[in-house]
C-alpha positions in Angstrom: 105.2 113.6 95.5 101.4 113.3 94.1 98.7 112.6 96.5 95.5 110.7 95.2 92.5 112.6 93.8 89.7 112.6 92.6 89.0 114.0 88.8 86.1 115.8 88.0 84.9 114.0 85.4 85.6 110.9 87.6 82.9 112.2 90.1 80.4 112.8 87.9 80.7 109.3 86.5 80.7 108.0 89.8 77.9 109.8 91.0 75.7 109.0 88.3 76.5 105.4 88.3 104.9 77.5 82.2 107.5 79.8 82.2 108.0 82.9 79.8 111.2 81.9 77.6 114.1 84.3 78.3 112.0 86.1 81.5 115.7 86.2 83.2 117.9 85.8 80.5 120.2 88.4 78.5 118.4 89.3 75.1 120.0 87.6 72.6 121.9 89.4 70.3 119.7 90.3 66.6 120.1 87.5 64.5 122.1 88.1 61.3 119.5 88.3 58.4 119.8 88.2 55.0 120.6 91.6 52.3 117.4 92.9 51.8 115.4 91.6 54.6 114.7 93.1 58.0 116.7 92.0 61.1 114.7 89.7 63.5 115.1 90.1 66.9 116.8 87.5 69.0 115.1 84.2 71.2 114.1 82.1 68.0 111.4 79.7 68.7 112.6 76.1 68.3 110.0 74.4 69.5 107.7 71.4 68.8 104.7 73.3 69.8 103.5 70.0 72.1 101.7 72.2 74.9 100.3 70.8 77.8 97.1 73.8 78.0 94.6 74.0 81.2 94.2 77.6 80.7 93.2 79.8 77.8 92.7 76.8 75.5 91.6 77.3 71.9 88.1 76.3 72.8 88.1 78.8 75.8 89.0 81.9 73.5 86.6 81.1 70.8 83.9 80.0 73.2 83.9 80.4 76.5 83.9 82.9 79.9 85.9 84.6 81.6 85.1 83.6 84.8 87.6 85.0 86.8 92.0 85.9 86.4 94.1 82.9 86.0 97.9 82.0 86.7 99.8 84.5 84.6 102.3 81.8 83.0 98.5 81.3 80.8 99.6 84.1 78.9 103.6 83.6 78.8 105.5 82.1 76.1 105.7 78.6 76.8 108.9 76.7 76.8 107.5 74.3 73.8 106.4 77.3 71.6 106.6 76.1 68.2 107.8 79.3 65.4 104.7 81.0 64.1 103.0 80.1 60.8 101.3 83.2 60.5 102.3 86.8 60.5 100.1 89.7 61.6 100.1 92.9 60.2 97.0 95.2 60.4 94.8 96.3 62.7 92.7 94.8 66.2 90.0 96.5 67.9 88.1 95.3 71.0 84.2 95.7 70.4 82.4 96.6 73.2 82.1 95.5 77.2 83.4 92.5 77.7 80.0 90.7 79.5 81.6 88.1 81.2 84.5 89.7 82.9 84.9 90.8 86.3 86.3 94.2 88.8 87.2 93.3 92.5 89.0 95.8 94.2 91.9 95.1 96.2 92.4 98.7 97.5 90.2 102.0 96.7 89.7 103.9 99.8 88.4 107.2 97.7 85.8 105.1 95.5 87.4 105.2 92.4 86.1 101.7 91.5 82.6 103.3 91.9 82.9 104.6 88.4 81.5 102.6 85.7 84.3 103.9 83.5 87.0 102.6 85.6 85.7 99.2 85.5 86.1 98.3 81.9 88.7 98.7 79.5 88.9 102.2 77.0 88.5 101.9 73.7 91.2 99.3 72.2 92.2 99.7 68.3 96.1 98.9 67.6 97.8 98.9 65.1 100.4 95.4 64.9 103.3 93.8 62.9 105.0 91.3 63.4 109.1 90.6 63.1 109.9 86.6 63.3 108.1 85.4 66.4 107.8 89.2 68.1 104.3 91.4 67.7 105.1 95.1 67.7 102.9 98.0 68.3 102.9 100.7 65.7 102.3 103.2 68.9 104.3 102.8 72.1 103.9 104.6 75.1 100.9 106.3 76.4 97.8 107.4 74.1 95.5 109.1 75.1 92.0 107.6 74.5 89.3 110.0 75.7 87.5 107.6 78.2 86.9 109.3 81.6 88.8 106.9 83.3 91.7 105.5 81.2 95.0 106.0 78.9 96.5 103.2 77.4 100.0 101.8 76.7 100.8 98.7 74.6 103.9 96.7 74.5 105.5 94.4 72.2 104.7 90.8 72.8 104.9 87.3 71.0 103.3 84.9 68.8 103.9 81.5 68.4 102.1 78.3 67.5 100.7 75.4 69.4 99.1 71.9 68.9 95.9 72.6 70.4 95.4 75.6 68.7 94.5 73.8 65.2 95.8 76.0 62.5 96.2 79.6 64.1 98.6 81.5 65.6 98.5 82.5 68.9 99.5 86.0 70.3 100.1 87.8 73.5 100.8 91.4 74.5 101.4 93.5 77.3 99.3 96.3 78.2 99.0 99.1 80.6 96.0 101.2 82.1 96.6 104.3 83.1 95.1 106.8 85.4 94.1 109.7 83.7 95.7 113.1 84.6 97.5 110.9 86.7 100.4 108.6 86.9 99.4 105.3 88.3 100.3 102.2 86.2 98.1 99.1 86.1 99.6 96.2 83.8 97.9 93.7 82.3 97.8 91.4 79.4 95.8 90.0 76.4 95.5 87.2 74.1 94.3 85.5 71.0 94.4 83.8 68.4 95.1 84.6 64.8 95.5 83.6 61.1 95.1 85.6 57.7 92.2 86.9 57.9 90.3 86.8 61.4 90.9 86.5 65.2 89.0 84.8 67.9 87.9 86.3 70.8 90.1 88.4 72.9 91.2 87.3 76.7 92.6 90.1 78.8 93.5 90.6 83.0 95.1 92.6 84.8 96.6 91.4 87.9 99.2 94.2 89.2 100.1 97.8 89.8 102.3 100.3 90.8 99.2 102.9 92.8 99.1 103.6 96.5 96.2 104.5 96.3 93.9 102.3 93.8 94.9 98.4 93.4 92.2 95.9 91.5 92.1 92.6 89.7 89.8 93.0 86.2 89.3 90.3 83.6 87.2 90.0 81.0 86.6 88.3 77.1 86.0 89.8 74.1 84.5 90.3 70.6 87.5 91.8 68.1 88.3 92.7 64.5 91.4 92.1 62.9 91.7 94.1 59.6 94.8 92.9 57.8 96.4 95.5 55.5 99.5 97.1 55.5 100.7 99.5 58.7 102.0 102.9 57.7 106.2 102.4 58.4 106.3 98.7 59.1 109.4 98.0 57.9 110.9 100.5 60.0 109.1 99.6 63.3 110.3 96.1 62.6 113.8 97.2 62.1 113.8 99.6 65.1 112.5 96.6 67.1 115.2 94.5 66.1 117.7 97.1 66.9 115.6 97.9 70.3 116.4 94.8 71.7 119.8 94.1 70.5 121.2 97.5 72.2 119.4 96.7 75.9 122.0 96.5 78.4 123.3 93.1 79.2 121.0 91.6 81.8 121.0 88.8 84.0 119.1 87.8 86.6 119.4 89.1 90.7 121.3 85.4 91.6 124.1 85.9 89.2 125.8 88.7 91.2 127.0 85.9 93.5 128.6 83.9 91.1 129.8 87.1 88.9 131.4 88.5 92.1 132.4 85.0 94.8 134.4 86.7 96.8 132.5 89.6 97.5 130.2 88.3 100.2 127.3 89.9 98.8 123.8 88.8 99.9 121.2 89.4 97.4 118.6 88.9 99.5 119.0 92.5 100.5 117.9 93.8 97.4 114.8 94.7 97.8 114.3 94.1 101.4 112.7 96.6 103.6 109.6 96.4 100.9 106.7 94.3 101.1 106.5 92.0 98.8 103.1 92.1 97.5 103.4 96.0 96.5 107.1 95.2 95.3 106.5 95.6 91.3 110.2 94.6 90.6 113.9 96.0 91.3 117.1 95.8 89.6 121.0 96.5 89.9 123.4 97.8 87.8 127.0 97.3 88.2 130.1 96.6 86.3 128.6 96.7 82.6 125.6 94.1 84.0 122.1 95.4 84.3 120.7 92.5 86.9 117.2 92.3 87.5 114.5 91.4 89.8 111.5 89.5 89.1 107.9 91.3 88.3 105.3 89.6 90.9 101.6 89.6 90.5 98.4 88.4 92.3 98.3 85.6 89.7 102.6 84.6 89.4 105.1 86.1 87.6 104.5 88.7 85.1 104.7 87.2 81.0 106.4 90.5 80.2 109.0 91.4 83.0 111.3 93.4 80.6 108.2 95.4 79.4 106.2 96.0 82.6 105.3 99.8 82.3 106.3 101.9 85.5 105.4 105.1 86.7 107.8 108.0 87.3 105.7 109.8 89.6 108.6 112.2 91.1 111.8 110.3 89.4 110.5 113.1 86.7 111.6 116.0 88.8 115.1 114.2 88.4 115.0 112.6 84.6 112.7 115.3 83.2 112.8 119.0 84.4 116.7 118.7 86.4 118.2 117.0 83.5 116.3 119.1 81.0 117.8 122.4 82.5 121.1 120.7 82.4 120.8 120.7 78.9 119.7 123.9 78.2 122.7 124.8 79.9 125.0 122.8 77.7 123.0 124.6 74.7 123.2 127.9 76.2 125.1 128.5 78.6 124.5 127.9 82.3 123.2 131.2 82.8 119.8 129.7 82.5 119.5 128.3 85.8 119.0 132.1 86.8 116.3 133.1 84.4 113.4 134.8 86.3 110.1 133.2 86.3 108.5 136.4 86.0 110.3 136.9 82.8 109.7 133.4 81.2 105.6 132.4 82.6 103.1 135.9 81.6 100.7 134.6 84.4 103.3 135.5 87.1 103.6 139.4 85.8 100.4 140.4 88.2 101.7 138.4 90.9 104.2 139.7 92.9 104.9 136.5 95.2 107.1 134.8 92.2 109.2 138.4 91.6 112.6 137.4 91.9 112.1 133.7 91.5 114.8 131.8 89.6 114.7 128.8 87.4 117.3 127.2 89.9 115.2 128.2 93.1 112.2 126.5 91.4 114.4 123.5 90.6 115.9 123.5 94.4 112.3 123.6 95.6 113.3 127.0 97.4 110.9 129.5 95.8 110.1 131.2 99.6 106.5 130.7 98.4 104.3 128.3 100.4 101.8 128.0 103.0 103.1 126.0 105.7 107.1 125.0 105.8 106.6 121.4 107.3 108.0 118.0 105.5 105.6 117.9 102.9 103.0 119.6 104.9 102.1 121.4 101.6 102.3 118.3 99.0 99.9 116.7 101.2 97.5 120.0 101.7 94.5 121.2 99.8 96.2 123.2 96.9 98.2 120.4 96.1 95.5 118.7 95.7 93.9 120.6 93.6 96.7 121.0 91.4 96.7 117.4 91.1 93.1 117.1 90.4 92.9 120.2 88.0 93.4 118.5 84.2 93.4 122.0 82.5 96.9 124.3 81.9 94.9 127.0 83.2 93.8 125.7 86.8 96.8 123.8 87.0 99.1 127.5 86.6 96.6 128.9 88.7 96.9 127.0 91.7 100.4 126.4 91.6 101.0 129.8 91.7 99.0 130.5 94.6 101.2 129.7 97.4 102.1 133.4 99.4 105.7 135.1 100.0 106.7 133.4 102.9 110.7 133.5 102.8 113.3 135.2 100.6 113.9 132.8 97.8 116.8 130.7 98.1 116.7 130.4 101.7 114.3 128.0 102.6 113.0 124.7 101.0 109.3 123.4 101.0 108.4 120.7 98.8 105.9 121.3 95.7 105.4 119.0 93.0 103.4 122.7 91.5 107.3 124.0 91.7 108.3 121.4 89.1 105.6 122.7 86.7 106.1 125.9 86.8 110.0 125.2 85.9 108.6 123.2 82.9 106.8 125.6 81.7 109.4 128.1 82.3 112.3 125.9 80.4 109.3 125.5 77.3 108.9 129.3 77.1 112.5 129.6 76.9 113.5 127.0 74.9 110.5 128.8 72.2 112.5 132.0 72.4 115.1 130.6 71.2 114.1 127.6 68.4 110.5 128.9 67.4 106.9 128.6 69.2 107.0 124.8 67.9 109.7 123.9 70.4 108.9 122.1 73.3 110.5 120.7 76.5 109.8 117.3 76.5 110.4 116.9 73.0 114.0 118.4 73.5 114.8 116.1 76.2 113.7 112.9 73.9 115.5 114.3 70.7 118.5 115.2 72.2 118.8 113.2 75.5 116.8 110.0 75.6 116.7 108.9 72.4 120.1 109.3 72.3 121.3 107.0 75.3 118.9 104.7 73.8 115.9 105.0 76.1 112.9 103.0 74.4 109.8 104.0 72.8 107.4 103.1 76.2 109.8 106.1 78.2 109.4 108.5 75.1 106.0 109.9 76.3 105.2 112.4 78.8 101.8 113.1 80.6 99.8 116.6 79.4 97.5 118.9 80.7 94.2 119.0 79.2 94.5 114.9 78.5 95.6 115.7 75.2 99.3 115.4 73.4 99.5 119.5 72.7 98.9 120.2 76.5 101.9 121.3 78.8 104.3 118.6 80.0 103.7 118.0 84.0 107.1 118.1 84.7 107.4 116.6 88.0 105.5 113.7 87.1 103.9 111.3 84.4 106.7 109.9 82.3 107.2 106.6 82.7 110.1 103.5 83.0 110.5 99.9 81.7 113.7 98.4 83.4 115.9 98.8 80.9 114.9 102.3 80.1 115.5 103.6 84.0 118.7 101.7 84.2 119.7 103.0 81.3 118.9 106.6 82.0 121.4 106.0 85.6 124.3 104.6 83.9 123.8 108.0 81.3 124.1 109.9 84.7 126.1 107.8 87.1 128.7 106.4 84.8 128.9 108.5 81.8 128.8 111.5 83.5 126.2 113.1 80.9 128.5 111.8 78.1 127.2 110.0 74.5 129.6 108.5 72.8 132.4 110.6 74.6 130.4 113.8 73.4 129.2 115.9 76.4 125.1 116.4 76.3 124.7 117.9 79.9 126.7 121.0 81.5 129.4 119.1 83.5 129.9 121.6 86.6 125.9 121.5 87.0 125.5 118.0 86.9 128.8 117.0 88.7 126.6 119.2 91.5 123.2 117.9 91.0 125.1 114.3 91.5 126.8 115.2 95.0 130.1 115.4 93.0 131.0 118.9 94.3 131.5 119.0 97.8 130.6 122.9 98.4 127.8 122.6 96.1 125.5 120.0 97.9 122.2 121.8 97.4 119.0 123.1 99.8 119.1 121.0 102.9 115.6 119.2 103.6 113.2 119.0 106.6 112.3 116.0 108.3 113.6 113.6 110.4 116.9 112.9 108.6 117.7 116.4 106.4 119.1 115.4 103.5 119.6 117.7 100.4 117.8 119.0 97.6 119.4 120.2 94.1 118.0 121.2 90.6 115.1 117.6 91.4 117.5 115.3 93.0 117.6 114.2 96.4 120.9 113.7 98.2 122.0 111.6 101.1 125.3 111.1 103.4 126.2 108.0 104.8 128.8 107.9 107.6 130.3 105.3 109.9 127.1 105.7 111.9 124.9 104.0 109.2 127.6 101.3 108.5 130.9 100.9 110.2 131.9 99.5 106.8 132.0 103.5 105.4 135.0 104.6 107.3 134.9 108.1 105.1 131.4 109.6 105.1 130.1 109.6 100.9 127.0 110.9 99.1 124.6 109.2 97.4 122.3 111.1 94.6 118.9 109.7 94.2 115.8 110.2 92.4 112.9 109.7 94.4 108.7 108.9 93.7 105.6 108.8 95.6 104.3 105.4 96.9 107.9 103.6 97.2 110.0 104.4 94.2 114.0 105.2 94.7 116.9 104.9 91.9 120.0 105.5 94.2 123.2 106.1 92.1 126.0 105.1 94.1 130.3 106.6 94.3 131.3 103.2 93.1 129.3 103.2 89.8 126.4 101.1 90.8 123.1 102.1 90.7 120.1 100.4 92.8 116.0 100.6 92.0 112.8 99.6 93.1 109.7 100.3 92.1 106.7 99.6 95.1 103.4 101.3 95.9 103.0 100.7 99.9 104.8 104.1 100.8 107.8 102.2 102.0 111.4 103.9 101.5 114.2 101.1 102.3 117.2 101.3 100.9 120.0 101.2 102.7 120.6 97.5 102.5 121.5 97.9 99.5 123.9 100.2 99.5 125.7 98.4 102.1 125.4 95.3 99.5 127.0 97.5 96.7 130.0 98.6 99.0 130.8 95.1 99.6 131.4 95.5 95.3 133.8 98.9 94.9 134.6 100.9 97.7 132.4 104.0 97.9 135.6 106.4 98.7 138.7 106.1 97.4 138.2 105.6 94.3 136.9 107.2 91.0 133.6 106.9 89.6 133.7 104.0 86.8 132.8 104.6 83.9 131.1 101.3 83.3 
């Protein structure tokens, strides 16, 4: 799992220098809309627009300072939100500093907050259009911006009208930093006001993460352009929108378990338990056709934009990206490919004789026999790792994680590398160009013909890069990222459908029925540390027994994918699938699978398809 680092470029920089309508609620579905016109996504605003404002008032955002963060419900939709009387279309760009904003840091033991860079936003120019009383981003997902510090994600958000806000509109949106060449998450949000032809002043804070390693507060106000015009494909984006939110899975909030399932003696409380709640970003719970959530907790509330917090992968990509993207390969082509040679597929291995007879599958299984020192994580933690981390080029990052010695025959033994994970990437990229043409590429495989498909949105349709750039080489075994319905979502795809769209099979059956802990002689490497578990094609596997619970009278499996700083998605025998995203290196989750067997048996019966 990635450790912290510290980039280059970072170095030199720092050397030289009330309530959110709908937060818990099932979307509604997309409101009918006349022939000719574009769908409008559910939640119509039906309000008076009466507003009783302390925070963020008109006068405030065309005025004031930003002084320091305020309560988050500030920038939530309020309950009174009256429908908006302007539409935005065009594009907004933040100019400059803000100069009356403000960095503490809540957690930076390696000085990252020491940079200038890292202190202020990147450069901020989106384009926007709106759909009924929803603003939508012409580019979701992460973009890279350039700045020595930061990428950026946007998200969409709402606009609505109030009293005190004379005649403009007012917006908010969801937003993301992220670390460059890196995978930590820190979400935010902005606001303004609007009408046809300008915009006031721009407030902005962000208040919450999910980073072991680098946790702040930042706020700030300022100067922006809005250049109405039309956006290239907006009649599109605000039809995909519309459909976006009509196919999420049906969601309620954590409480309605009980009352869905009385007699079941569930206690909800136990999901997530075992995690401290100030690093808890939020959780969820799928079972039975229900996706039921958690809430999304700041420093400053409740999150305005719990459905749209952006979430890290960190290692949940060895699972959802490089495992699942060999499975389909193997539905394309047979599974033969899990025993392509790396020396055959990456040219830089050819003078190296320590990766001769390395499979695809022994990458996968984190069982190359190449490593330094054979210790739980002893490697991930050591100095190469962390200069594979740190390296932002392909080159240095083939380099070093191809530097690890012969040690063991491959196969036999299992170390855990992160580097392992890349070098499958890039292994399934070459191969999958062999086959469609030099323009193919991994990632973009797995989103045309696995994600987009199961309806994964566009926030989880981006993958980190070497190089900071969108032609560098996927990582692999990090950097994609989640939204909740996007990781519960991908589960169900794996967990209940069995690999399966629309009845049509997308992933080889026998590998995946394996990779899952489906096939009992094929469980996979067995893991060091304190309790071995195992290890197959990027997901982690787990037994329980009577000696966990005396509930589980036959020992099961559970497959799980698994990420650095706290993050588990545990797909359970009985169809339900538990997740929690955290960043205090905490890994508790147990509870709730003892929760979830008080649901469906774990033995016994089959997998539902729900």
């Amino acid at each position: 799992m990635p450790r912290p680092f510290r980039s280059r470029r970072l170095r030199r920089a720092a050397a030289t220098a009330a309530v959110l309508v709908g937060l818990f609620a099932a979307p509604p579905p997309t409101m009918a809309a006349p022939a000719g016109t574009v769908p409008v996504p559910g939640d119509p605003l039906t309000g008076s627009g009466a507003v009783n404002r302390t925070e963020l008032t008109a006068g405030q955002l065309t005025g004031g300072t930003a002084e320091d963060t305020v309560p988050d419900n500030a920038f939530a939709l309020p309950a009174h939100a009256a429908p908006p009387t302007h539409s935005f279309e065009g594009t907004l760009t933040l100019e400059g500093l803000s100069t009356t904003g403000g960095f503490r840091v809540r957690k930076d033991p390696h000085g990252y907050g020491d940079a200038a860079a890292t202190r202020h936003l990147p450069p901020v120019d989106m384009a926007l259009v709106q759909n009924g009383s929803h603003l939508v981003p012409a580019k979701r997902g992460l973009q890279y911006t350039g700045n020595q510090a930061w990428n950026l994600a946007v998200g969409p958000g709402r606009a609505w009208n109030e009293d005190g806000d004379g005649q403009r509109t007012r917006a908010s949106l969801p937003f993301a930093l992220i670390e460059r060449n890196a995978n930590c998450v820190h979400n935010g949000t902005l606001t303004f006001l609007f009408d046809a032809t300008s915009v006031s002043e721009v407030r902005y804070q962000i208040t919450t993460e999910t980073c072991a390693y680098f946790q702040f507060d930042m706020w700030g106000q300022v100067p922006a352009d809005y250049r109405p015009g039309p956006v290239d494909g907006a009649e599109n984006l605000r039809d995909a929108y519309a459909s976006e939110v009509g196919d999420r899975l049906p969601t309620k909030p954590i409480s309605a378990l009980t009352t869905d399932h009385p007699g079941s003696g569930v206690d909800i409380s136990k999901f997530g338990s075992g995690i401290t709640p100030s690093a808890l970003s939020t959780f969820g719970f799928y079972f039975d056709e229900v996706h039921y959530v958690g809430n999304c907790r700041t420093r400053q509330g409740e999150y305005p934009f719990c459905g749209q917090m952006l979430l890290p992968s960190y290692s949940t990509a060895k699972s959802a990206f490089a495992g699942t993207a060999m499975l389909r390969l193997a539905k394309r082509y047979g599974p033969a490919v899990a025993q392509e040679k790396l020396s055959d597929r990456i040219p830089e291995t050819t003078s190296n004789s320590a990766w001769s007879g390395v499979t695809l599958d022994h990458t996968l299984d984190m069982a190359t026999g190449n490593y330094t020192w054979p210790g739980y994580e002893t490697d991930e933690a050591g100095r190469t790792m962390a200069g594979f981390f740190a390296a932002e080029s392909y080159a240095d990052k083939m380099r070093l994680a191809l530097s690890f010695p012969r040690k063991a025959t491959p196969g036999s033994k299992w170390v855990y590398h992160t580097s392992d994970t890349f070098l499958a990437t890039r292994a399934m990229n070459n191969y999958l160009q062999e086959k469609t043409g030099t323009g193919a590429d991994i990632f973009d495989m797995l989103r045309d013909d696995v994600l987009e498909p199961i309806g994964i949105g566009p926030d989880s349709l981006i993958s980190s890069r070497t190089d900071n750039r969108p032609g560098g080489a996927p990582f692999g075994g990090y950097g994609m990222f989640w939204t909740q319905d996007s990781v519960a979502r991908f589960a169900k795809f794996l967990n209940n459908d069995h690999g399966t769209v629309n009845g049509t099979q997308i992933l080889d059956p026998a590998l995946l029925a394996a990779s899952m802990q489906r096939t009992p002689q094929a469980r996979g490497m067995t893991t060091t540390g304190t309790k071995p578990m195992r290890y197959q094609n990027g997901f982690w596997g787990v037994e329980f027994t009577s000696a966990d619970n005396p509930a589980y009278t036959s020992p099961f499996h559970v497959p799980f994918m698994s990420g650095y700083g706290g993050i588990t998605v545990a797909m359970m025998p009985n169809g339900a699938t538990y997740y929690y995203f955290s960043d205090n290196n905490e890994f508790s989750w147990s509870a709730a699978v003892a929760e979830a067997d008080k649901l469906a048996p774990m033995t016994g019966a089959a997998t539902a398809a729900r």
